[in-house]
C-alpha positions as CSV (number, residue, x, y, z in Angstrom):
1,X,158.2,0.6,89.1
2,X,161.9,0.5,90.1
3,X,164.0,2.1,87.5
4,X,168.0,3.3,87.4
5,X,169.1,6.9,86.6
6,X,169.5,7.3,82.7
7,X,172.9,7.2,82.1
8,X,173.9,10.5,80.5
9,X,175.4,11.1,77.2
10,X,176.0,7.2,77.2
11,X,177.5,6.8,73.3
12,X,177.5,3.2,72.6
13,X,179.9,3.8,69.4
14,X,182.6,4.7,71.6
15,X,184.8,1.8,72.6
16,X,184.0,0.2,76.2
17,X,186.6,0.0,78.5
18,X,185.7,-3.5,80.5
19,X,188.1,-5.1,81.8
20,X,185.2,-8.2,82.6
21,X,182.5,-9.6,80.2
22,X,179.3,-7.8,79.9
23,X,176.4,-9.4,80.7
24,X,174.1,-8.4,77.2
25,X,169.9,-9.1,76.6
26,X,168.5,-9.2,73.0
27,X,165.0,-8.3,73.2
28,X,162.0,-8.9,70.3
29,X,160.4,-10.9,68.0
30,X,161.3,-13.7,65.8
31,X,164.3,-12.0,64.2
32,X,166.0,-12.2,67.9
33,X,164.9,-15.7,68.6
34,X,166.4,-16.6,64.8
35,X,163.4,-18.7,63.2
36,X,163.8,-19.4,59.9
37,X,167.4,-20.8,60.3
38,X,168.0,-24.5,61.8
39,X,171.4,-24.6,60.9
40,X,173.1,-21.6,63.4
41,X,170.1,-21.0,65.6
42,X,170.0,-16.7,64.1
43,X,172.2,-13.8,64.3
44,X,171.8,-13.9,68.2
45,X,173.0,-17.0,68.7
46,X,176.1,-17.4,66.8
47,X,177.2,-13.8,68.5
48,X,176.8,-15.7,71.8
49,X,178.7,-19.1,70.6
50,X,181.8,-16.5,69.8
51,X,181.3,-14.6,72.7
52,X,182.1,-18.2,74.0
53,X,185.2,-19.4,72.2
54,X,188.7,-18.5,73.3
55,X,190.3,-15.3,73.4
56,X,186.9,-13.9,72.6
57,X,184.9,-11.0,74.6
58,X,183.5,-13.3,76.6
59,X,180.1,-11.3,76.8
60,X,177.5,-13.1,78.4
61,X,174.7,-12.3,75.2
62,X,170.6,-13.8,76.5
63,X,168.7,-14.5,73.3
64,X,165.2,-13.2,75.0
65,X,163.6,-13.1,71.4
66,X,159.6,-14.4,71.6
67,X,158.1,-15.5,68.0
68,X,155.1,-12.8,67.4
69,X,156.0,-10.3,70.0
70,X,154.9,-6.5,68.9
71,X,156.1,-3.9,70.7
72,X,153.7,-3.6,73.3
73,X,154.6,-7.3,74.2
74,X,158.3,-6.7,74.6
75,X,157.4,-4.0,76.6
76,X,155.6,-5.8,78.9
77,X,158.5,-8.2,80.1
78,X,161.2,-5.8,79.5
79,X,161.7,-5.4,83.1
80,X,161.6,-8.6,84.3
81,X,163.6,-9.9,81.8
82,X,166.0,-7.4,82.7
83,X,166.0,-7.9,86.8
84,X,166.4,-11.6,85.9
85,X,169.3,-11.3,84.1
86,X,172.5,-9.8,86.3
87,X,173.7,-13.3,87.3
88,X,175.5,-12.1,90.5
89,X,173.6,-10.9,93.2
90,X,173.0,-7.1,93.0
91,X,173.9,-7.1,89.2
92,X,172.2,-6.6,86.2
93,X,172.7,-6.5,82.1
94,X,175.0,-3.9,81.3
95,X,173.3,-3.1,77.5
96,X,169.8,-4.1,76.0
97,X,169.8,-5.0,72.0
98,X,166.0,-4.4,70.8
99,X,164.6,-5.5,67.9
100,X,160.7,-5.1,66.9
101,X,158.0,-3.6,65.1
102,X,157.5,-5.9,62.0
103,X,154.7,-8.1,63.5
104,X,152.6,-4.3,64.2
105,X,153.1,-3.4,60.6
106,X,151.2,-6.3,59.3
107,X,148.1,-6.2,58.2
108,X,145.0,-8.7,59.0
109,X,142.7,-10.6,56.8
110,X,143.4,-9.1,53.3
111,X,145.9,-6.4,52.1
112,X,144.3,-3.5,52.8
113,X,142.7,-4.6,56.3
114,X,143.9,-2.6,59.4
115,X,147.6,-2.9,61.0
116,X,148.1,-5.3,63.8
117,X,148.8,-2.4,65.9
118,X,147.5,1.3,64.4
119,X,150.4,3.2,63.5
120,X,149.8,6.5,66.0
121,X,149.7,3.8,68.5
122,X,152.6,2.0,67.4
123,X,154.6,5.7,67.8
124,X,153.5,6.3,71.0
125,X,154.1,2.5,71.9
126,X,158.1,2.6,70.5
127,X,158.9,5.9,72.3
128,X,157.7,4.4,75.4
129,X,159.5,0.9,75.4
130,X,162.7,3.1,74.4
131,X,162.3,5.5,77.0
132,X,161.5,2.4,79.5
133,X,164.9,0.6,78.1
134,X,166.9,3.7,78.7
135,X,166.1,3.7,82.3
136,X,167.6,0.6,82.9
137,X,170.9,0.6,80.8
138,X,172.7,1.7,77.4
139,X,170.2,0.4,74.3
140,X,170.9,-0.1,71.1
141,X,168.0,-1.5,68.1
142,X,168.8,-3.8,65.0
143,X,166.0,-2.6,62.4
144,X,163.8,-5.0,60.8
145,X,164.4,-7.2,57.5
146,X,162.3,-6.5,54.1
147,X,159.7,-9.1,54.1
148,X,159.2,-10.9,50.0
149,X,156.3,-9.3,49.2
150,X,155.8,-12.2,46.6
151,X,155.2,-14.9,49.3
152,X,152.5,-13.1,51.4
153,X,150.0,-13.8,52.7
154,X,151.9,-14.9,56.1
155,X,150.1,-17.9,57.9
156,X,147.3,-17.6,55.7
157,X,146.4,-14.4,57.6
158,X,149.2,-11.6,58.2
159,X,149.8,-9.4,55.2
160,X,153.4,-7.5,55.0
161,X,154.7,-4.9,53.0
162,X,157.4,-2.8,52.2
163,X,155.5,0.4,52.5
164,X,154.2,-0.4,56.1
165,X,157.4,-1.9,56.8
166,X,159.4,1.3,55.8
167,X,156.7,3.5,57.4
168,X,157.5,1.8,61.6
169,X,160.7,1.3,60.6
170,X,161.2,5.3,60.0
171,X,159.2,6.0,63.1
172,X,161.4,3.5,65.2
173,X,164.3,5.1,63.6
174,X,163.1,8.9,64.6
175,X,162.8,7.8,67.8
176,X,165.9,6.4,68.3
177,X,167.6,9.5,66.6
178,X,165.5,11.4,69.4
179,X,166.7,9.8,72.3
180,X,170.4,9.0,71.2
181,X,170.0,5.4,70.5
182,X,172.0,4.0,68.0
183,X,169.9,2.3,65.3
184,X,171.0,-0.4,62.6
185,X,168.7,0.6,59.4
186,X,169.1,-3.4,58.3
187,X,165.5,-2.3,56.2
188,X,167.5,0.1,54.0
189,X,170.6,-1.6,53.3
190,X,168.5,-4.9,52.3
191,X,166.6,-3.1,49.7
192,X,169.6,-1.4,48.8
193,X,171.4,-4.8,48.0
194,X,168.2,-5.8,45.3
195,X,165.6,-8.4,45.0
196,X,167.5,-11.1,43.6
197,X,170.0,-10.9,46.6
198,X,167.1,-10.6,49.4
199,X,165.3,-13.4,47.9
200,X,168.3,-15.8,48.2
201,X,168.2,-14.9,52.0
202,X,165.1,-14.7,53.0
203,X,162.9,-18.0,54.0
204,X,160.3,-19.8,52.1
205,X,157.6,-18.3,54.0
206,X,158.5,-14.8,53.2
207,X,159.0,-13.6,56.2
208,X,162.2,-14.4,57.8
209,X,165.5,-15.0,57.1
210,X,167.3,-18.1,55.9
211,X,170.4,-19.6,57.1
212,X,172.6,-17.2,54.6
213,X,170.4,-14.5,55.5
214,X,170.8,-14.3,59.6
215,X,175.1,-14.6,58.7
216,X,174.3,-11.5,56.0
217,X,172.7,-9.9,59.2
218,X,175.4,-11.3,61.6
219,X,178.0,-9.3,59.4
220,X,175.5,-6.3,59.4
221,X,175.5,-6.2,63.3
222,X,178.9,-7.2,63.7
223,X,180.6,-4.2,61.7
224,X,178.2,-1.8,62.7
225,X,179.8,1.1,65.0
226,X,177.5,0.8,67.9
227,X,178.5,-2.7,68.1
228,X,181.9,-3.4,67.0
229,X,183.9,-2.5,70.0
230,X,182.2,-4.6,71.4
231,X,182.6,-7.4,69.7
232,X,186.8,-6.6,69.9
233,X,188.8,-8.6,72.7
234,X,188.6,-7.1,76.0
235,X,190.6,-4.5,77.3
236,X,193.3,-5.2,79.6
């Protein structure tokens, strides 16, 4: 497999200085392709509508998000996705946005039945789609959302919890932390806001956001320092 040099010491929180648009792939599961909102489409999308309007980045933003997709899925068509991508001849995405790992913390059939994916394979299964990412560009992860543990089971079938979720989250977050990725802990500053504001942003199904939710996590991804330069008009 063809892969790039890693960049060295590439620190995303430190303003770019472009003076054209990025070209920018969001990679994961439902939370990139924004179910759960029929209004705005998800956080993905209405960060590419204002990388559209006038006097804007202009960042060219794919939503490649895939409803289901675990880890070992988005690692299968990272590459391609990424090759496909560069628009110009000889060009490719200058940053990768990933965001996965809640559909391997469920668990199947009943609340105590075995994770989607098991855990020590889901660690070894992270560190290799990060280390695969960072071959080919500058990455940065958007964490995963606290599921209402109220409303499970999921499609009569997928069980989620908080203590699963918070278990992949930290192991994606170590192994971010590892390799210098910045990572947007979106679990942890849900649960810090309470119940009764997650449950007026989260779905009926339990599962994934609402309309007010993906703008809560818009904001969230939006002022987060990895991101926000970003997001600021181009430099001249």
């Amino acid at each position: 497999m063809q892969t790039f040099e890693r960049p060295s010491s590439m620190q995303l929180s430190i303003a770019p200085n472009h003076c054209q648009p990025l070209k920018i792939i969001a990679l994961g599961d439902s939370l990139v392709y924004g179910f759960g909102d029929p209004d705005k489409g998800g956080w993905v999308e209405q960060l590419r509508r204002q990388w559209m309007l006038p006097d804007s980045t202009g960042h060219v933003l794919y939503n490649l998000g895939v409803r289901g997709d675990r880890t070992q899925q988005v690692a299968q068509r990272l590459e391609v996705e990424f090759r496909h991508r560069g628009e110009l001849r000889n060009r490719v995405p200058d940053l990768i946005i990933l965001s996965v790992g809640v559909n391997d913390s469920a668990r199947l059939s009943r609340p105590n039945g075995r994770n989607y994916t098991d855990f020590t394979l889901f660690e070894s299964e992270i560190a290799e789609l990060l280390e695969q990412a960072q071959q080919l560009c500058p990455v940065v992860f958007v964490g995963m959302v606290p599921v209402d543990e109220a409303k499970m089971p999921f499609l009569d079938c997928f069980y989620y919890n908080h203590a699963d979720q918070y278990r992949y989250k930290e192991a994606t977050r170590i192994a971010c932390n590892k390799r210098r990725i910045p990572y947007l802990d979106i679990f942890d500053q849900w649960i810090e806001r309470g119940e009764l504001w997650r449950r007026k942003h989260i779905s009926d199904d339990g599962l994934h956001p609402n309309t007010l939710g993906y703008q809560a996590l818009l904001e969230d991804v939006i002022n987060w320092e990895a991101l926000a330069n970003y997001h600021s008009p181009l430099a001249i």
